[in-house]
C-alpha positions in Angstrom: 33.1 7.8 -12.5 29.5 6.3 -12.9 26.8 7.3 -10.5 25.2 5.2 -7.9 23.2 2.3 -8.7 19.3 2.2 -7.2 20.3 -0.3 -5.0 23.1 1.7 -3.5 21.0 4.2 -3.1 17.7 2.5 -1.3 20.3 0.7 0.8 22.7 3.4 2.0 25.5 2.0 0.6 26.7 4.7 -2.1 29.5 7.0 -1.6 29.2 11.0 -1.4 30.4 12.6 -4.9 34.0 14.0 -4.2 34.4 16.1 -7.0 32.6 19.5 -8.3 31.2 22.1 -6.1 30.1 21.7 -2.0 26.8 19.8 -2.7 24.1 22.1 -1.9 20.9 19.5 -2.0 21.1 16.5 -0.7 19.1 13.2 -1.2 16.4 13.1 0.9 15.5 16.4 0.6 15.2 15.6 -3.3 12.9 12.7 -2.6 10.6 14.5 -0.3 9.6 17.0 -2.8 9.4 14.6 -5.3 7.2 12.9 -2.9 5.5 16.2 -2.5 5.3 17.0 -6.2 3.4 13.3 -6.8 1.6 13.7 -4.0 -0.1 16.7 -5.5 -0.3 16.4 -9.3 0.5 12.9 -10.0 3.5 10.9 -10.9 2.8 11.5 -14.7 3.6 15.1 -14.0 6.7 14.7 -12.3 9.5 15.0 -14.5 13.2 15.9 -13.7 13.0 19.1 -15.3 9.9 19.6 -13.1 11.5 18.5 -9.5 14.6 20.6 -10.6 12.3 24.0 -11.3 10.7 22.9 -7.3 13.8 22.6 -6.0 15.4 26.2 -7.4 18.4 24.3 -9.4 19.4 22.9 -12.5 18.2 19.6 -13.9 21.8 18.5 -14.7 22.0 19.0 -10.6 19.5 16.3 -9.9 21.9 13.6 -11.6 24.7 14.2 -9.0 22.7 12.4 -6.7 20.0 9.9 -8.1 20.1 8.6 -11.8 16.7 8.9 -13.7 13.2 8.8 -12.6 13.2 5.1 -12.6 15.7 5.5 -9.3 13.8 8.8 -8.2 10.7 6.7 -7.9 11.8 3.8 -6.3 13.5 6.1 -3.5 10.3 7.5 -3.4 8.4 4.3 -3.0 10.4 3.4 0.3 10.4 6.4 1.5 6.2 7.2 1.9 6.2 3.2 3.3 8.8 4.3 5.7 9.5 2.2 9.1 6.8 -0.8 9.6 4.5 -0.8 12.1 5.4 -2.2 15.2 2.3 -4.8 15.2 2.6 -6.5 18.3 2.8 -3.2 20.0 0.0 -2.2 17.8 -2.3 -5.0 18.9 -1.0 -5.8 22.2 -4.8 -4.5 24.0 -6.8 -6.7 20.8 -9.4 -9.9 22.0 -8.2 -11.6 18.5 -5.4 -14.6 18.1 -2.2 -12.3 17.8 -1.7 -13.3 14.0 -4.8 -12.8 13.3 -4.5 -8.9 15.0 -1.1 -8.3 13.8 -2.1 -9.2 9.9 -5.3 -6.9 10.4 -3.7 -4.0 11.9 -0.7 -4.3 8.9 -3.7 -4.9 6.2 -4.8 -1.5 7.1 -2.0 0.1 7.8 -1.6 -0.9 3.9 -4.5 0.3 2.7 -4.0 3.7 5.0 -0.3 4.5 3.2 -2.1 3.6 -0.2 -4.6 6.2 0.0 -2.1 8.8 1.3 0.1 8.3 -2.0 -2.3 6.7 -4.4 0.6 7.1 -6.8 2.4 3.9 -5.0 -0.6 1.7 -6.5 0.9 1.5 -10.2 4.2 1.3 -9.1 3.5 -1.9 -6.3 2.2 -3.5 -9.7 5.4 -3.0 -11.7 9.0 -5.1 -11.5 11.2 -3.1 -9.1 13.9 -2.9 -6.7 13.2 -3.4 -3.3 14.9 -1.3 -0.6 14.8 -1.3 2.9 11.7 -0.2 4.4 9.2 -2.1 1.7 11.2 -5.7 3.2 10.8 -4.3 6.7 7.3 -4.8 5.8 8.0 -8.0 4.6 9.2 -8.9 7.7 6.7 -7.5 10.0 3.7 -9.8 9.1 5.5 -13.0 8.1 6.8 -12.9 11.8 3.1 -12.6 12.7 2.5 -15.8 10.9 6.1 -17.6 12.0 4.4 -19.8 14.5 1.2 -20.9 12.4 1.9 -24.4 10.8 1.8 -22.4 7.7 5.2 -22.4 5.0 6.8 -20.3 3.7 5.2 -19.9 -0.1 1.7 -20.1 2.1 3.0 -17.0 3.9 4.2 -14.7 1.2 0.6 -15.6 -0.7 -1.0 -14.8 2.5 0.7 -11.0 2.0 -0.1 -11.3 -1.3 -4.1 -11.8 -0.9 -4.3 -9.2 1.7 -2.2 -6.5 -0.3 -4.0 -6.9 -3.1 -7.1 -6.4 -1.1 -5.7 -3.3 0.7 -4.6 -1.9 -2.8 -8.0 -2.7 -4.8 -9.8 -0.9 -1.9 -7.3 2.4 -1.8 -7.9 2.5 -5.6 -11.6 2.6 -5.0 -11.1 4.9 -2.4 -8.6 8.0 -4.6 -10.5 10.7 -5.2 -13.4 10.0 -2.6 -14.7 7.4 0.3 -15.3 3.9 -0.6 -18.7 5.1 1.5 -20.0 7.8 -0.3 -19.3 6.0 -3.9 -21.4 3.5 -2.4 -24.2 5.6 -1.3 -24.1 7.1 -4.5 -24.6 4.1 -5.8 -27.6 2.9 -4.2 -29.3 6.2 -5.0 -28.3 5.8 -9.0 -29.3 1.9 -8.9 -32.4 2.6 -6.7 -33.6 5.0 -9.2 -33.3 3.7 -12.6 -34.1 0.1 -11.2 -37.4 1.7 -9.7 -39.0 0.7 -13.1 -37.4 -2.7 -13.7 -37.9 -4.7 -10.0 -38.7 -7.9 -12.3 -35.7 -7.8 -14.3 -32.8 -7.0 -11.6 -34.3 -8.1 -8.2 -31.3 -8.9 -6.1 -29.3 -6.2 -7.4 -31.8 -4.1 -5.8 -32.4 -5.7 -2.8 -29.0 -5.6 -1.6 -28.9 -2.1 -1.9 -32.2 -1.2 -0.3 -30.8 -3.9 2.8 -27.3 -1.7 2.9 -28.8 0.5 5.4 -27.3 3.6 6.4 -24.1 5.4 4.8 -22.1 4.6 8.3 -23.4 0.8 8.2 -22.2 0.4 4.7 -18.4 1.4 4.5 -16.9 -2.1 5.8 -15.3 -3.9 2.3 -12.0 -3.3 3.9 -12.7 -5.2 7.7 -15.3 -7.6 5.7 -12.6 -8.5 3.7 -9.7 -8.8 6.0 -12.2 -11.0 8.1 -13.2 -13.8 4.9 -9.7 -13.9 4.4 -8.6 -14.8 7.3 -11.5 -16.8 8.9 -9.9 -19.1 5.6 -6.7 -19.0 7.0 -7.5 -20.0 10.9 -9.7 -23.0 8.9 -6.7 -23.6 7.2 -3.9 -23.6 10.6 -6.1 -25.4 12.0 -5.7 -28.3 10.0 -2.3 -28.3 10.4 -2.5 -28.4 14.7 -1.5 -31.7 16.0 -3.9 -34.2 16.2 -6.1 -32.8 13.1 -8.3 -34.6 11.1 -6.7 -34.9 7.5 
């Protein structure tokens, strides 16, 4: 009998193992200490022989109910995105165009998950199956933009663009704040340009304008904004009655 196939397992659809012994682990108590275990030291420490020692049971155990680590980590993938966010609930009290809330409030709900688990951010750049909850997040923000004039390749770049600037952010952001590497810059630029105004004079201006640390720590909102003041330019081209 061959085991389950990753996509039987991301989708529910396997059956329980009817031989051997009463099963004394069970699947998603596997993937949350995996989870846990990645969380912690990294996915390049996580090993099977590592999650079995966690778990208090024998490696050969593990296979009874997930494959390899390939499998192990795309469980775990799915698992830290878990349900999506309910967007128009989530922006139902926000002054902006609803598409233009929902996509913000999923663009940092992105960037939040990524910086919990900053493990995710090699994996979201590698071929993989996808299972349930990473489409659910799919669908969330291409309903928000089902009633733009936008189609459907527009749409899934759209995701695309503000994914990739939720993810280059959070990877900025592992192992400190976006904020304090910045501050940290300006001191370090401020004092070995102190000698060379001439020679570098904007670099230097723009980080004696950045103001104070609590002024400074906006990439991710200055970001989400550019990229969708260029959408609403570009919707808007599309409304009836447009100039072409």
């Amino acid at each position: 009998m061959t085991g389950p196939t990753v996509h039987e397992l991301l989708w529910g659809t396997q059956q329980r193992p009817k031989r051997g012994p009463k099963p004394s682990l069970s699947l998603d108590r596997i993937v949350a200490e995996a989870i846990a275990l990645a969380d912690s030291e990294g996915l390049a420490n996580l090993s099977m022989q590592r999650l079995a020692d966690r778990l208090g049971c024998a490696k050969m155990a593990l296979y009874r109910y997930v494959p390899g680590k390939a499998e192990l980590t795309a469980l775990m993938l799915d698992g830290v995105m878990s349900d999506a966010p309910d967007l128009v609930a989530a922006t139902k009290n926000s002054a902006e165009e609803p598409w233009r809330a929902q996509l913000r409030a999923w663009t940092v709900a992105t960037f939040e998950w990524q910086c919990t688990h900053p493990w995710t951010l090699a994996i979201l750049l590698s071929a993989r199956p996808f299972g349930p909850n990473e489409v659910g997040w799919f669908e969330a923000p291409l309903a928000a933009l089902a009633d733009t004039a936008l189609n459907g390749p527009e749409r899934l770049d759209t995701l695309m663009v503000l994914s990739g600037h939720a993810r280059t952010l959070a990877q900025a952001t592992v192992g400190g704040h976006t904020g304090d590497l910045e501050e940290h810059m300006a001191r370090e630029l401020t004092q070995t340009l102190a000698a060379r105004i001439k020679d570098y004079p904007h670099t230097l201006a723009a980080f004696s304008e950045a103001g104070p640390p609590e002024s400074r720590d906006n990439a991710l909102h200055f970001g989400i904004d550019r990229i969708l003041d260029g959408l609403a330019v570009l919707i808007a081209t599309r409304a009836p009655g447009a100039k072409k």
